[in-house]
SERO-4910 file (N, C-alpha, C, O; in steps of 0.05 Angstrom, whole numbers):
BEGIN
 pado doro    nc1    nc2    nc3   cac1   cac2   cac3    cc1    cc2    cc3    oc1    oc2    oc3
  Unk    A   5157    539   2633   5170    565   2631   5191    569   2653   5189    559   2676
  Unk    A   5217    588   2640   5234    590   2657   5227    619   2667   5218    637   2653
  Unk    A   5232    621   2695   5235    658   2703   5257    649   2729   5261    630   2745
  Unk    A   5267    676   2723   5289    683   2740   5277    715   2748   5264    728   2732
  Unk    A   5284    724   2774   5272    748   2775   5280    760   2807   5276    750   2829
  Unk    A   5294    787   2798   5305    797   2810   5326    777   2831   5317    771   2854
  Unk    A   5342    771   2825   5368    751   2833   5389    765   2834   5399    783   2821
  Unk    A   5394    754   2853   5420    775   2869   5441    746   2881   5433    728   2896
  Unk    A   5469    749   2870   5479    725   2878   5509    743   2884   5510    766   2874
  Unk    A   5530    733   2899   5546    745   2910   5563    723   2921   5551    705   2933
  Unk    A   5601    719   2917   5618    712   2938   5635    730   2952   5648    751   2948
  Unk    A   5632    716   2966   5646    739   2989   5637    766   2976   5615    769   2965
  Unk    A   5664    790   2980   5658    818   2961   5648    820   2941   5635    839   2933
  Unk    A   5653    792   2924   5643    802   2884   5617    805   2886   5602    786   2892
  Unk    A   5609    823   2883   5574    809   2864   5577    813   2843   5590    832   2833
  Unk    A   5561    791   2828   5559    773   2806   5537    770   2788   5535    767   2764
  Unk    A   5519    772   2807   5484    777   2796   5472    805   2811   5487    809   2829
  Unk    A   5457    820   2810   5452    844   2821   5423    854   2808   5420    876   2797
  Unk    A   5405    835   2814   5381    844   2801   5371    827   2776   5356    837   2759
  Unk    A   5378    805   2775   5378    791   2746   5352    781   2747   5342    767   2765
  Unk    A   5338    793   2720   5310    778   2713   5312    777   2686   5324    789   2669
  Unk    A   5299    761   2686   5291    742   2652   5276    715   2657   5278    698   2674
  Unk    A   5249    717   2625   5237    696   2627   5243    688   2593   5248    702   2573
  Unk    A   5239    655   2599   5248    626   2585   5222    623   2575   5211    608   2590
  Unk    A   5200    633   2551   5182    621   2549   5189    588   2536   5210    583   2525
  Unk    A   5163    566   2542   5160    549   2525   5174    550   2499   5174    573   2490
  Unk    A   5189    530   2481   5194    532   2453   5218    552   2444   5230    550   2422
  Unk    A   5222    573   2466   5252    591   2456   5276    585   2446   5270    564   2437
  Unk    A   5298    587   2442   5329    587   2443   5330    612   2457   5331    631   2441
  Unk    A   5330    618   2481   5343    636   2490   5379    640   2502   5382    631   2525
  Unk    A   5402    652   2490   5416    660   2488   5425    689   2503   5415    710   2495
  Unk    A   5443    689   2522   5449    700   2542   5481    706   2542   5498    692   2552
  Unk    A   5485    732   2527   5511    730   2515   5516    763   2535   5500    780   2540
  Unk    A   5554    761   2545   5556    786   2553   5593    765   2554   5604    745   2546
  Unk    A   5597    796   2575   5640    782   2568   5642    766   2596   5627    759   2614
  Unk    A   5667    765   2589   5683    730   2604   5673    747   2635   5669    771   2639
  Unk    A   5672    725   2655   5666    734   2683   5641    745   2684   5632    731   2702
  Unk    A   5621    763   2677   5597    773   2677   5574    759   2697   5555    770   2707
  Unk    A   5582    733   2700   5567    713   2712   5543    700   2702   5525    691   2717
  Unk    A   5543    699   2673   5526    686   2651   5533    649   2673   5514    639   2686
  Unk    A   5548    640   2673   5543    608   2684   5528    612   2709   5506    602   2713
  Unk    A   5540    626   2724   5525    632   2754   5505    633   2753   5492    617   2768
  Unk    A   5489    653   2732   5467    657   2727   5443    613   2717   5421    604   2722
  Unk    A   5455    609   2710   5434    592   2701   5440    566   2718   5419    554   2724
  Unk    A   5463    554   2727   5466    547   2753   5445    548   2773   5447    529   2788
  Unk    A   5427    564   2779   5410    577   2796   5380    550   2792   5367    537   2809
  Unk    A   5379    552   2756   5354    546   2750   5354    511   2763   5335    501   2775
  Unk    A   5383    493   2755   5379    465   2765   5387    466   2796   5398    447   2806
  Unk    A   5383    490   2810   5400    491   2843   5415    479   2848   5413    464   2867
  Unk    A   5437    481   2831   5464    480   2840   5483    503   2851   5506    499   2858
  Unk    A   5468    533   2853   5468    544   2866   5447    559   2873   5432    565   2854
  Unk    A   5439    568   2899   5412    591   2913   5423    615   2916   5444    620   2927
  Unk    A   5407    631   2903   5404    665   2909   5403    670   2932   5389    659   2949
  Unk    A   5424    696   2936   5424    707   2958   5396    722   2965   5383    717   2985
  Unk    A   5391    735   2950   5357    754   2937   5347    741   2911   5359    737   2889
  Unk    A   5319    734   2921   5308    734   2893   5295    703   2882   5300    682   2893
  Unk    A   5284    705   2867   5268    677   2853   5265    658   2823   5261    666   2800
  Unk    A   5267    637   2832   5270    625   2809   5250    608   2804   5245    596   2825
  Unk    A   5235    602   2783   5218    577   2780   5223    564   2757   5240    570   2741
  Unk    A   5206    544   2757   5206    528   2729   5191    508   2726   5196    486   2736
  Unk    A   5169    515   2711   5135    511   2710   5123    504   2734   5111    484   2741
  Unk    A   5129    531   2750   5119    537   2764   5120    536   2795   5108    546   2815
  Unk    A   5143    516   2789   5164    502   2826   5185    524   2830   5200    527   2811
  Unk    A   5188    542   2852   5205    551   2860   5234    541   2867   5240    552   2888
  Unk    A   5248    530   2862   5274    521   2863   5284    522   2881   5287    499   2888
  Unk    A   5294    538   2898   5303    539   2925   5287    528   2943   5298    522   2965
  Unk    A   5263    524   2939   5253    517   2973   5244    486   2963   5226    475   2976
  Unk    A   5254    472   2942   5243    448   2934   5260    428   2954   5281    432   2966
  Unk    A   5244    407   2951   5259    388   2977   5280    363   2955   5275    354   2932
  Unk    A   5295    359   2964   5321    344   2961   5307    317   2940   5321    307   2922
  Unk    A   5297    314   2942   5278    302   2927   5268    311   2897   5273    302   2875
  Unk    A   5251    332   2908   5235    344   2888   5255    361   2868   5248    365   2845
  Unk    A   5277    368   2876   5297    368   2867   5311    354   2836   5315    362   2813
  Unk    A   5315    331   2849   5317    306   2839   5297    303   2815   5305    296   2793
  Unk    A   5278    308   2820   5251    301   2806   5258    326   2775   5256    319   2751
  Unk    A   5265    353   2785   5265    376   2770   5288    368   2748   5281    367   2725
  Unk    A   5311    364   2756   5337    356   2748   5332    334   2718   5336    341   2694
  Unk    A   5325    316   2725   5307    305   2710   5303    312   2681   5312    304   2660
  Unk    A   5280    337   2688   5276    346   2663   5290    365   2646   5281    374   2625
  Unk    A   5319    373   2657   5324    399   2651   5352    388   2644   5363    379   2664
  Unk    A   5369    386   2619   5394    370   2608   5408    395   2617   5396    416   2621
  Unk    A   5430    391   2619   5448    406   2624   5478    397   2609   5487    374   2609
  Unk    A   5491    418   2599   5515    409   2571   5538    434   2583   5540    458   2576
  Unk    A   5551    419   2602   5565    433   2605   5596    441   2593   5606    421   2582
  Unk    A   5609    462   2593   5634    473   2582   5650    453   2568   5656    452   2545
  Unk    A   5655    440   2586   5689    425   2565   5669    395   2563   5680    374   2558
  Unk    A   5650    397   2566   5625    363   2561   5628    351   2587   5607    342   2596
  Unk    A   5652    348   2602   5655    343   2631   5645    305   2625   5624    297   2636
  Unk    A   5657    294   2613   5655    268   2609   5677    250   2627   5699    259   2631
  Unk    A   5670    230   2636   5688    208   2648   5712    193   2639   5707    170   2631
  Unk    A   5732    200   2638   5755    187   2623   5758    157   2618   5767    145   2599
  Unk    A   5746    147   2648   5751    119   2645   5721    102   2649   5717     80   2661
  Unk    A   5701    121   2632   5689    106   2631   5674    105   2598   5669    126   2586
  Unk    A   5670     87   2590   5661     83   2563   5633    113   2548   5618    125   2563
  Unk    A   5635    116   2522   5622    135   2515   5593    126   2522   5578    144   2531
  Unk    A   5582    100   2520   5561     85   2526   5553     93   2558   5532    103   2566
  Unk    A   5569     87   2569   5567     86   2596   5574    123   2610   5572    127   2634
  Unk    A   5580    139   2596   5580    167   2595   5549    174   2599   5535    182   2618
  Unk    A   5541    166   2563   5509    187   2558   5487    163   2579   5463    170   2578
  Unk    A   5493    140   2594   5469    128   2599   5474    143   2637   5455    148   2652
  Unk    A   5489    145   2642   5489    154   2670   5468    165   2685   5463    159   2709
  Unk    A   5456    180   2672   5429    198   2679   5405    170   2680   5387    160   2693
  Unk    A   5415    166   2664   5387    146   2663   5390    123   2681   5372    107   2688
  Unk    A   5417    122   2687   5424     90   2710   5409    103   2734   5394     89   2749
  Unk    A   5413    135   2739   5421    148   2765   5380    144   2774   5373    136   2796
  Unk    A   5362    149   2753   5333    141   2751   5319    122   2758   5296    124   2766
  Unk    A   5333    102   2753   5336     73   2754   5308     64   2749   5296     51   2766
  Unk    A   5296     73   2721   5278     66   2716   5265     51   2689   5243     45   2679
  Unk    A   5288     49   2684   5285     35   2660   5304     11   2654   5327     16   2661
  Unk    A   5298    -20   2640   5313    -42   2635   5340    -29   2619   5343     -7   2609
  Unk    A   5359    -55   2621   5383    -50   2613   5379    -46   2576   5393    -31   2562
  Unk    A   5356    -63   2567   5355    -50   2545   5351    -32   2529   5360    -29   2506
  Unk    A   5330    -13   2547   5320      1   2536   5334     23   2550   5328     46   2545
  Unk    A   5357     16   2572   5377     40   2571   5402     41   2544   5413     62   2539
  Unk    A   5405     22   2533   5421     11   2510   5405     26   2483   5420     35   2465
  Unk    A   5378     28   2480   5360     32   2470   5360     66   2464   5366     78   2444
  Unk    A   5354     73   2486   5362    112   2487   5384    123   2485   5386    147   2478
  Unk    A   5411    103   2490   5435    107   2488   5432    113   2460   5433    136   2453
  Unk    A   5428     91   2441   5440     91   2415   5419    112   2398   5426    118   2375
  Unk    A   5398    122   2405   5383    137   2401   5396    169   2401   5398    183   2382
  Unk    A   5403    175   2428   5420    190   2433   5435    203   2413   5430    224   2401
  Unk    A   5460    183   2410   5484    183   2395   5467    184   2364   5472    204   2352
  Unk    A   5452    170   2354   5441    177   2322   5445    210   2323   5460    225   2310
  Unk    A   5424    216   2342   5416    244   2344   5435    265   2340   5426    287   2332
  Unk    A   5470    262   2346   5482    286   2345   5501    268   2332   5524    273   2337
  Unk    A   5496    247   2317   5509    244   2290   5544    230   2290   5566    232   2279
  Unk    A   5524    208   2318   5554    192   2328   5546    166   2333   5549    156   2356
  Unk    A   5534    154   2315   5530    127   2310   5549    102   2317   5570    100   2305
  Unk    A   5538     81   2338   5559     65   2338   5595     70   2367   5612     54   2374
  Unk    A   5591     96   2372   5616     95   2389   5618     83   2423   5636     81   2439
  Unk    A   5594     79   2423   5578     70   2458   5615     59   2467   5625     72   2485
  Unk    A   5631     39   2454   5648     26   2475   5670     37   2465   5691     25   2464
  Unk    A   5668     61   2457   5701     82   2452   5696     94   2488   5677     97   2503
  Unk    A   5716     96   2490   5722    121   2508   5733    142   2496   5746    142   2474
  Unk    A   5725    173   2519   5725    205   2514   5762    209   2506   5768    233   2509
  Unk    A   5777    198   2500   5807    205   2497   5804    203   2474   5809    222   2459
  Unk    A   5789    170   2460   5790    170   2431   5773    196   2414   5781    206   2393
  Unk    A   5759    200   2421   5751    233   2409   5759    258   2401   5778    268   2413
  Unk    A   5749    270   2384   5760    286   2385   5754    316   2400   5741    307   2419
  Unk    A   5754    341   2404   5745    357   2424   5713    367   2411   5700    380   2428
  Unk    A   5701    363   2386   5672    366   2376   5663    346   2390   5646    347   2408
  Unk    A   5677    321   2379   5664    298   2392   5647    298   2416   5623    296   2419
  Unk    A   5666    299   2432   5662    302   2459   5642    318   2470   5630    311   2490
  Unk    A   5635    341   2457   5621    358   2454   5590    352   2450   5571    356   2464
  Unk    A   5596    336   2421   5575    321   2426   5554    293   2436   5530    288   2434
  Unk    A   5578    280   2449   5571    264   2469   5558    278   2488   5534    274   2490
  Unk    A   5572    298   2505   5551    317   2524   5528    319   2515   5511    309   2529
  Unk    A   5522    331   2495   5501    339   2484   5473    313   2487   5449    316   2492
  Unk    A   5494    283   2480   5476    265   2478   5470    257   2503   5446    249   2507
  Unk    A   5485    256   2521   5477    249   2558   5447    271   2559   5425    265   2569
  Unk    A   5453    291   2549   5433    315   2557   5410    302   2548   5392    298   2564
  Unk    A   5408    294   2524   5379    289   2514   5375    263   2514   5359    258   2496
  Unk    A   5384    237   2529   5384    212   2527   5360    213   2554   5344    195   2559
  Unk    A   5363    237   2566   5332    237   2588   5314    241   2572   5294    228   2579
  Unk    A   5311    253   2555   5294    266   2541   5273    293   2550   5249    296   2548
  Unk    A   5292    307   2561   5285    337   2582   5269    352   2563   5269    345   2539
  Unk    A   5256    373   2573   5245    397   2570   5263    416   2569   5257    435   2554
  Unk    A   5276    417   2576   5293    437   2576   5324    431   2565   5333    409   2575
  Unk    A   5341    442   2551   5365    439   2564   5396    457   2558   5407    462   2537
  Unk    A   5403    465   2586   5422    483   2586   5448    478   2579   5463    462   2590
  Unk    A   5457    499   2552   5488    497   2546   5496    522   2558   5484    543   2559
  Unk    A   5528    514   2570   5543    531   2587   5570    528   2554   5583    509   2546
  Unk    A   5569    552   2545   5599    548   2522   5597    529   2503   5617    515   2503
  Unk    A   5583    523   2489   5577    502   2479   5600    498   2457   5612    477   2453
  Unk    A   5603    521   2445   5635    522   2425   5656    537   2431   5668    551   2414
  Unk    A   5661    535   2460   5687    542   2473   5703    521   2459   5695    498   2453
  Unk    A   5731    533   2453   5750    514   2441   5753    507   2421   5776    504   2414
  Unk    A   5733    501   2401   5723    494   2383   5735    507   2347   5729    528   2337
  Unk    A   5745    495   2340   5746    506   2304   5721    515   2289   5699    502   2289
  Unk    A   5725    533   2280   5694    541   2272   5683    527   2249   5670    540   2233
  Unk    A   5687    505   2245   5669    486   2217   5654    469   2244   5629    467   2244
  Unk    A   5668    459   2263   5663    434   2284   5640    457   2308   5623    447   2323
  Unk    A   5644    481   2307   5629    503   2317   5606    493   2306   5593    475   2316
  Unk    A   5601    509   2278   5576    508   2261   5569    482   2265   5547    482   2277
  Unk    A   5578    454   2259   5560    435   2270   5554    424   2302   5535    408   2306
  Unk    A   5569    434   2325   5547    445   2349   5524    461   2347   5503    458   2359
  Unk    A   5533    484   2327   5505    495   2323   5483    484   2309   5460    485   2320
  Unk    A   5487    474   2286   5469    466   2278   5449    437   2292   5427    428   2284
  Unk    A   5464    428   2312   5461    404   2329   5435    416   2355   5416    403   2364
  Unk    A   5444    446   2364   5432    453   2376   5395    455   2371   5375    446   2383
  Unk    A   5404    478   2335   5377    483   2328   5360    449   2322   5336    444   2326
  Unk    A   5377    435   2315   5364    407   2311   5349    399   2338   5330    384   2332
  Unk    A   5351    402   2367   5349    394   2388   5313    408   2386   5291    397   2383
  Unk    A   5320    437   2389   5296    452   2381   5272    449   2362   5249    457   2365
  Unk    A   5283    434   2339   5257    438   2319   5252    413   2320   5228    410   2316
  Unk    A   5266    384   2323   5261    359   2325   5255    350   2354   5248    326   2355
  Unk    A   5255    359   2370   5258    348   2402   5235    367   2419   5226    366   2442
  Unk    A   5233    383   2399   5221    412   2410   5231    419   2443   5215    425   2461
  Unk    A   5251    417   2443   5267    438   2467   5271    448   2476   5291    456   2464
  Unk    A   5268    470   2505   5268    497   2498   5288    499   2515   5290    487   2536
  Unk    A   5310    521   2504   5337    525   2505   5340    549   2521   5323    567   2524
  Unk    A   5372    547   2535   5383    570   2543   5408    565   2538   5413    542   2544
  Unk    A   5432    581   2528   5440    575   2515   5468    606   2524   5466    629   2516
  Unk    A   5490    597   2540   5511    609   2552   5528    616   2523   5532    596   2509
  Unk    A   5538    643   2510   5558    640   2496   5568    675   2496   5556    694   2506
  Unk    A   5585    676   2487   5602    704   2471   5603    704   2442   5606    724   2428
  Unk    A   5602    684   2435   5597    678   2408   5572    693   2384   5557    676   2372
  Unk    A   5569    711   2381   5555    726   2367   5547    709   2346   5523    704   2345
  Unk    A   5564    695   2325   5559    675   2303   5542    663   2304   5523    660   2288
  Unk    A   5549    646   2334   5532    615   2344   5500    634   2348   5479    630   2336
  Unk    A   5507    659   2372   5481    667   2380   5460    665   2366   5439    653   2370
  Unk    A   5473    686   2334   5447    692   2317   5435    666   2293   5414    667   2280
  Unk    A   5459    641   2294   5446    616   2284   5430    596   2302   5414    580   2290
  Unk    A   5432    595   2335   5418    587   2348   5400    594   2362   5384    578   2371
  Unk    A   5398    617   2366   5375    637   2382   5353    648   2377   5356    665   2360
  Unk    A   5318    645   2390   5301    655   2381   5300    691   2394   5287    709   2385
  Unk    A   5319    690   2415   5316    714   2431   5350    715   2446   5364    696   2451
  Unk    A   5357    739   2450   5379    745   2464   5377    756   2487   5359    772   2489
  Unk    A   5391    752   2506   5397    773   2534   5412    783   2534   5427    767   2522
  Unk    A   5430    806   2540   5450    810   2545   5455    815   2577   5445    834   2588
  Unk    A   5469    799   2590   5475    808   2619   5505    823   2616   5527    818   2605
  Unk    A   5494    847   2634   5519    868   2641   5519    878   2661   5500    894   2664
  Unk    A   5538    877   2684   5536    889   2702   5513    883   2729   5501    898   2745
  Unk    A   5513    852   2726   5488    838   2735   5470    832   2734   5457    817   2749
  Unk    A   5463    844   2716   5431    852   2709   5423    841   2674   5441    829   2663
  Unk    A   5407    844   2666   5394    837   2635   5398    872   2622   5388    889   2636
  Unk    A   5409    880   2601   5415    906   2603   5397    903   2577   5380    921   2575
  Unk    A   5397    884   2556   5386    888   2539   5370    858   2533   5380    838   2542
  Unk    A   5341    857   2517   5328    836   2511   5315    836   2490   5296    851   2487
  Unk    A   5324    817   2470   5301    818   2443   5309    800   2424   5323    780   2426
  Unk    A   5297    812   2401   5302    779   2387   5322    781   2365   5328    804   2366
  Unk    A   5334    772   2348   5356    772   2327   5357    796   2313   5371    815   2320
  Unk    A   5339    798   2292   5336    826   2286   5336    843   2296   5347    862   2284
  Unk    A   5326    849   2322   5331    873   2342   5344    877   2350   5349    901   2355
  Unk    A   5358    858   2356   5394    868   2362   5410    876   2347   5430    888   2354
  Unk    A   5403    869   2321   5424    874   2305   5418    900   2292   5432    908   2274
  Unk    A   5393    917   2303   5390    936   2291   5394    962   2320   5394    987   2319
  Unk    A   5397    945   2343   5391    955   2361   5409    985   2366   5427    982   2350
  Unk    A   5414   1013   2381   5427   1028   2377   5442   1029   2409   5462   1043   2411
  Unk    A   5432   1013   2438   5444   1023   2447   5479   1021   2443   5489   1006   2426
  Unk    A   5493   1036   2459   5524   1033   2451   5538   1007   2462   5554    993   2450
  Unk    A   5528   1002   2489   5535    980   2507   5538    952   2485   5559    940   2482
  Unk    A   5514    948   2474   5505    921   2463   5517    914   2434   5522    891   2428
  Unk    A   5523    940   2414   5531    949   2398   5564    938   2391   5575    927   2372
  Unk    A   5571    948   2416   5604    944   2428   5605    911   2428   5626    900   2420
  Unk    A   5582    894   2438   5594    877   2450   5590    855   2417   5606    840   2406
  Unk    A   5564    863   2412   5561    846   2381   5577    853   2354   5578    839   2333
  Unk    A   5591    880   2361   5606    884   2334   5633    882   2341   5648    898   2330
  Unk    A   5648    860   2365   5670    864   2377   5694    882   2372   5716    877   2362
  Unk    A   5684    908   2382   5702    934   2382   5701    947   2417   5681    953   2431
  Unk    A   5719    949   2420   5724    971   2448   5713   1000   2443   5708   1011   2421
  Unk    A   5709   1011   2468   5702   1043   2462   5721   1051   2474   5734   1036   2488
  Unk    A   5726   1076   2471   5739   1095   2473   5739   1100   2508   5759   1100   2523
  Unk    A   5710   1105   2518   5709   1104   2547   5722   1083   2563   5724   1085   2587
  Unk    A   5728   1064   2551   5734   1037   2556   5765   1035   2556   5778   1017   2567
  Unk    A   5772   1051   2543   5813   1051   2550   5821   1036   2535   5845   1037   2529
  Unk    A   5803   1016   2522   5810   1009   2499   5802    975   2514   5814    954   2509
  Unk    A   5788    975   2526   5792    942   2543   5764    932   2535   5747    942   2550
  Unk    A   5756    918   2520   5722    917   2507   5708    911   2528   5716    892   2542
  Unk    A   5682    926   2536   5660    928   2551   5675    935   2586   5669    927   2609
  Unk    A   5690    951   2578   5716    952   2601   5707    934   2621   5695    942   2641
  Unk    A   5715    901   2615   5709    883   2626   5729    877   2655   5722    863   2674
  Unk    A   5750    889   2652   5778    888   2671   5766    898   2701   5773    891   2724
  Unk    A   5745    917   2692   5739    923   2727   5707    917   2724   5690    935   2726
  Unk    A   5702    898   2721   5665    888   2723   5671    870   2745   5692    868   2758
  Unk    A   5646    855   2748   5643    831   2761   5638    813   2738   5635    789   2742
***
């Protein structure tokens, strides 16, 4: 289980997080949707400590995160894939030699049976065979889902997408999504899952957050949101501005 709870994160003047709690049970897609800047990445950043809370606590089954040793660290990381924004892949280095990285960095397993998880990997998000392309020959799904396959070539418990269909055409969208829920019901995964994407949200998500204003303003599951009445949440899933808002949606121009 993931928990985050009461987190308070801050640079310099901005604050960014201001009270943030939310829990990750076992088996979820949880989905954490609010507007650009809000500090949805910041926010889950926290969970593999790549960044520490100014206030506040994090665990994950049951290890506090911040006070883990450089090591144990190491050890956490491990379990928890991480798929970040633009896939953040190596230009010059082979797609093979991309998704096995994690597993070189372990150094726990033979060259075959890193060759072995590799191509396992790549079956999995439906890219058979490209190990000695490099990330240029791709195309921007692709790539996408190469990330995806580094993430689960550990074979984590967890694993976090930051944007997963930023950029993206929405046919090459829908199959990130559907790649996601595949991670979940075949890998049994349990997800967190960065987007604005309302579409992706309600095809990949067992539960939503909404962070606004630092905080979790709203929490529940597909249907409940979509029935939900506050105005805040309303605004942000039926992409319309309010009126109080000057016309600027979730008058995002002066948030953090």
């Amino acid at each position: 289980m993931i928990q985050l709870k009461n987190v308070h994160k801050a640079f310099g003047p901005k604050r960014v997080l201001d009270g943030f709690t939310l829990d990750v049970p076992e088996g979820e897609t949880m989905v954490i949707i609010g507007y650009s800047g809000t500090g949805k990445s910041v926010a889950i950043k926290h969970i593999v400590g790549l960044l520490e809370p100014d206030e506040g606590e994090v665990w994950v089954d049951g290890l506090n995160v911040p006070e883990l040793s450089r090591r144990e660290l190491y050890a956490l990381r491990a379990r928890i894939g991480y798929v970040f924004q633009f896939a953040a892949l190596f230009d010059s280095y082979t797609i093979g030699e991309n998704v096995s990285m994690g597993l070189r960095k372990q150094g726990e397993l033979t060259e075959r049976e890193i060759a072995s998880r590799v191509e396992e990997a790549l079956d999995l998000v439906d890219l058979p065979g490209v190990q000695e392309r490099f990330p240029a020959e791709l195309s921007g799904g692709m790539r996408k889902r190469v990330g995806i396959a580094r993430a689960i070539a550990l074979r984590p418990k967890y694993i976090l997408y930051d944007e997963p269909t930023t950029g993206l055409d929405p046919v090459t969208s829908a199959v990130i999504d559907q790649l996601m829920v595949r991670m979940r019901e075949k890998l049994h995964v349990t997800g967190i899952v960065i987007t604005h994407d309302m579409r992706s949200a309600f095809t990949v998500g067992t539960r939503i957050a909404m962070l606004y204003q630092g905080r979790v303003r709203w929490e529940g599951s597909i249907d409940e949101i979509k029935a939900t009445d506050d105005p805040v949440v309303r605004e942000f899933v039926e992409g319309r501005p309010t009126e109080d808002d000057g016309g600027v949606p979730g008058g995002v121009a002066t948030r953090a």
